[in-house]
N, C-alpha and C positions, 0 to 999 in steps of 0.2 A: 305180155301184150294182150290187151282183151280186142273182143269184137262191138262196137259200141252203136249204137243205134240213138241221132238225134230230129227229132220231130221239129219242124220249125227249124232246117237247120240253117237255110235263107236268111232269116228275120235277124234281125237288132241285134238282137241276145245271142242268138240261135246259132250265126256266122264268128262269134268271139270266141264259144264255148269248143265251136268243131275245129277251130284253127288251135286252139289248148291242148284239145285231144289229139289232133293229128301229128302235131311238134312232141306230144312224147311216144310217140312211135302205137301208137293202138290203130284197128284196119276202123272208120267211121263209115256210116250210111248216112247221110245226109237225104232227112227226108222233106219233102217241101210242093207247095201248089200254086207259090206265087200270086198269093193273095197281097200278103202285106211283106213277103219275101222277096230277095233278088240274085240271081245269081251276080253279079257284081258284088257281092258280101263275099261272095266266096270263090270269087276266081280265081286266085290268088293259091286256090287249095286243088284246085282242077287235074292239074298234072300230078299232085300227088299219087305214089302205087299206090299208098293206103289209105285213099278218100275216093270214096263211091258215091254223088249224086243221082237221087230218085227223084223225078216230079210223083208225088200221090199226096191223094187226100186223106187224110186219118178219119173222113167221115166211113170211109170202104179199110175192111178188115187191111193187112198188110202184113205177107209171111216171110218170118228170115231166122234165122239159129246166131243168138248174140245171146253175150252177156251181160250186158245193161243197155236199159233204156233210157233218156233223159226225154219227157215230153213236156215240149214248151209251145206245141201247136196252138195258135188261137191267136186271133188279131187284139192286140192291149191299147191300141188307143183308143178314146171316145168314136171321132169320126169314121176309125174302119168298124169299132166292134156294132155301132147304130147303124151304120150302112146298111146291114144287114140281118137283124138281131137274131131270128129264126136260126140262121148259118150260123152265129157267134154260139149259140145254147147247143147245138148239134157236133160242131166241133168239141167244146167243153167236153160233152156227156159222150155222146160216139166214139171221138175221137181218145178218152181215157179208156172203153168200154174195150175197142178195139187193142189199144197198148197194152194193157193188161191182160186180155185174152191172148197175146202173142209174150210177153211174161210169164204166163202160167204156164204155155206150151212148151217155151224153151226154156223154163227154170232160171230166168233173167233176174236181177235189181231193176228196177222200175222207180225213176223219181219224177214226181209230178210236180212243175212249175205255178205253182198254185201264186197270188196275190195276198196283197195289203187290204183290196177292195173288199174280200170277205168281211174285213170289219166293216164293212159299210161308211156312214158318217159315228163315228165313234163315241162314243159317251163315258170312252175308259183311253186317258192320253198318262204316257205314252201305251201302246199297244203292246199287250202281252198276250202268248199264244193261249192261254187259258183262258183267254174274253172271245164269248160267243158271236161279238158282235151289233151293231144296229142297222143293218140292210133295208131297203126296201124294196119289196118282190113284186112291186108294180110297177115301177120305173123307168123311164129311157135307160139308165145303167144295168137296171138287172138283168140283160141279159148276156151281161158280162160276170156279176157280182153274184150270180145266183149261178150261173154254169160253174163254175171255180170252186165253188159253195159245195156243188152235188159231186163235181170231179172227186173233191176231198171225200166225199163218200163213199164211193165208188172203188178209190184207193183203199178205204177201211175196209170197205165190206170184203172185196176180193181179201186181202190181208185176211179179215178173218175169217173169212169161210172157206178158202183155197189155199190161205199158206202162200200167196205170193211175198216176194219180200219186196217193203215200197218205204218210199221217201218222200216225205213233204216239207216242201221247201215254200213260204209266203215273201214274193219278192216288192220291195218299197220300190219307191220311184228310182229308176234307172235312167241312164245318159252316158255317151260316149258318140266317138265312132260309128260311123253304120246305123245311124239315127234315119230313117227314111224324113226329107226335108219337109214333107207334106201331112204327115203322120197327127200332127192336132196336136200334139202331147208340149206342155209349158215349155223346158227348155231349149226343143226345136224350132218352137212358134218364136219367141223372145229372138235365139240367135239369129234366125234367118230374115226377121222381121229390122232387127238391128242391122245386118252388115246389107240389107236395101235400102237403110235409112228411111224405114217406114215406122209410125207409130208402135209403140208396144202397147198389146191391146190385154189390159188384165181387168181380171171377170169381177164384180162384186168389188169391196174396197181396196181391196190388195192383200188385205191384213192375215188372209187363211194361212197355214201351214204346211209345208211338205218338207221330206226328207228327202236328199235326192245322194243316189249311189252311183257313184265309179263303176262302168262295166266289170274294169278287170276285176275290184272285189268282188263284183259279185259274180264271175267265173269260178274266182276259188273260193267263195264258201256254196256253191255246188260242186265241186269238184271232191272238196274234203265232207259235202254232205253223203257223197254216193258212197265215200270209203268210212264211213262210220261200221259198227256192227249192228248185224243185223237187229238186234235190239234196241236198236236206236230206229222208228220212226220216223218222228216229227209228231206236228208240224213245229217246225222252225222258221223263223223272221231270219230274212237274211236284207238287210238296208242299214242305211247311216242315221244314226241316233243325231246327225246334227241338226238343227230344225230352222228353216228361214221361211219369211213371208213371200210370198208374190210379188212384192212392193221391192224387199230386196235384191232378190233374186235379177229382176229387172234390170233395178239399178247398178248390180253388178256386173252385167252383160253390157250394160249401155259404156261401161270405162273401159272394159275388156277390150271391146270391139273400136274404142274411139266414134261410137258413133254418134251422129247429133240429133237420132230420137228421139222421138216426146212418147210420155207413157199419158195412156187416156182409158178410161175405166168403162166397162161396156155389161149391162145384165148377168147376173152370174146362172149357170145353167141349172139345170135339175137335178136335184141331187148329191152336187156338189160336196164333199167333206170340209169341214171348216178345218181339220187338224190334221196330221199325219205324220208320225212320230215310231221309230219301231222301239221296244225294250229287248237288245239282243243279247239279253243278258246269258240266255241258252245255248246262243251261237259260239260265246267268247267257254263257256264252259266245255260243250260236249265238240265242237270243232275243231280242237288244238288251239285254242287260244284268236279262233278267226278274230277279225273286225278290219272295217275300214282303212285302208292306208291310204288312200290319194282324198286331198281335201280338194274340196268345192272350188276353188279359186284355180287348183292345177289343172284337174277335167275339165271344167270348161274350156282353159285355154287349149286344150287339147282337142275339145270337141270343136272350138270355134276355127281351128287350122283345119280340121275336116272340112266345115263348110264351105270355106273361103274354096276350097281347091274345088268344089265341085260349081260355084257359079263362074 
């Protein structure tokens, strides 16, 4: 039984990963400030003995004697991370500065919940961790794309000059469960949009590309990223190499849902990626053979039975 320590453990990701850890018997801290968090993600874990709920911000240090850290603090969609850009780049950078410095003190595994967005709008498809990327550091995104950017340094740098042991993990488009219904992000917009029987509103022609992942995979290829050896780093791509447009995507939520939708195309925003595609080819090597098991067609229907119950 380890002592585990998860950042964000409210959020989307954050509440699937702490109900994993807590069902195989580890004591968790669930850390969170209810930005883009809710205890509703994890009520269900409350009474657990071995799940401990903190409200704190990872921008302020935070001390405790654990064995690993998973940090996934930081608000991931467009609308909450521009809400507030200043607070998005503080979190990123404070908020690793702080984990790491509480890693180094108690001799922890430290993995950092890093992004796809580091590649930017990408000029190298599908995405391999070796591509530096094409960012742009003046953008309404970067201060999402460039926090995540320097976290990953951050992780180096402690790594090498302190001998922290760290894991970086770059996660693709995510969907499930525990989706917040407001959150901006395409396949919350599409399904909530669909079962109100409102337009489905897609940015620019349709035709861009995303890969979109199953929660639960991508719990367990962090899960089997944390129990690598210590030799193993990263960064690692952990998403679904299958690739769909905007256009299908849509259209595949509009049959899902039965609903009678029209899809209507509206200015595409700044910065935008036209492609998004992970090569995990590293994942399937150095994680026991990880990859995707739940296809696109089964999660959504999964996700679209969350929604229903919450209107």
């Amino acid at each position: 039984m380890k002592r585990i320590l998860v950042t964000g453990g409210a959020g989307f990701i954050g509440s699937h990963l702490c109900a994993r850890l807590v069902r195989e018997g580890n004591d968790v801290i669930c850390l969170d400030n209810y930005f883009t968090g809710s205890k509703d993600n994890i009520r269900q874990l409350l009474d657990c003995h071995n799940f401990e709920l903190v409200r704190h911000d990872v921008t302020t240090p935070y001390y405790a004697e654990v064995d690993e850290v998973y940090n996934l603090a930081c608000p991931a969609s467009p609308p909450h991370y521009q809400y507030n850009p200043i607070k998005t780049m503080k979190t990123s950078i404070y908020g690793a500065m702080n984990m790491l410095g509480l890693a180094k003190r108690a001799n922890a595994k430290i993995l950092q919940a890093s992004t796809s967005e580091v590649y930017g709008d990408p000029a190298v498809h599908p995405q391999v961790e070796s591509y530096w990327g094409h960012v742009n550091p003046i953008g309404i995104r970067s201060c999402y794309d460039e926090g995540k950017r320097s976290a990953e340094t951050l992780f180096m740098d402690y790594h090498r000059q302190n001998g922290v042991r760290i894991k970086i993990i770059r996660i693709f488009n995510t969907y499930g469960p525990n989706m917040n219904p407001n959150d901006g992000r395409v396949v919350s917009n599409f399904i909530m949009q669909a079962l109100r029987s409102e337009d489905l509103t897609i940015y620019g022609n349709g035709l861009q590309t995303r890969s979109f992942q199953y929660v639960d995979d991508l719990v367990e290829g962090m899960v089997r990223m944390m129990a690598t050896a210590d030799g193993f780093i990263g960064p690692v791509n952990i998403g679904n190499p299958g690739e769909f447009t905007m256009l299908e995507l849509a259209e595949k939520i509009i049959e899902l849902t039965g609903s009678k939708s029209k899809i209507v195309h509206c200015p595409l925003p700044g910065d935008d990626p036209k492609q998004r595609k992970p090569d995990i080819a590293l994942a399937k090597e150095m994680l026991n053979g990880w990859e995707p098991k739940v296809r696109l067609e089964e999660g959504l229907r999964r996700t679209i039975e969350y929604f229903k119950d919450l209107e």
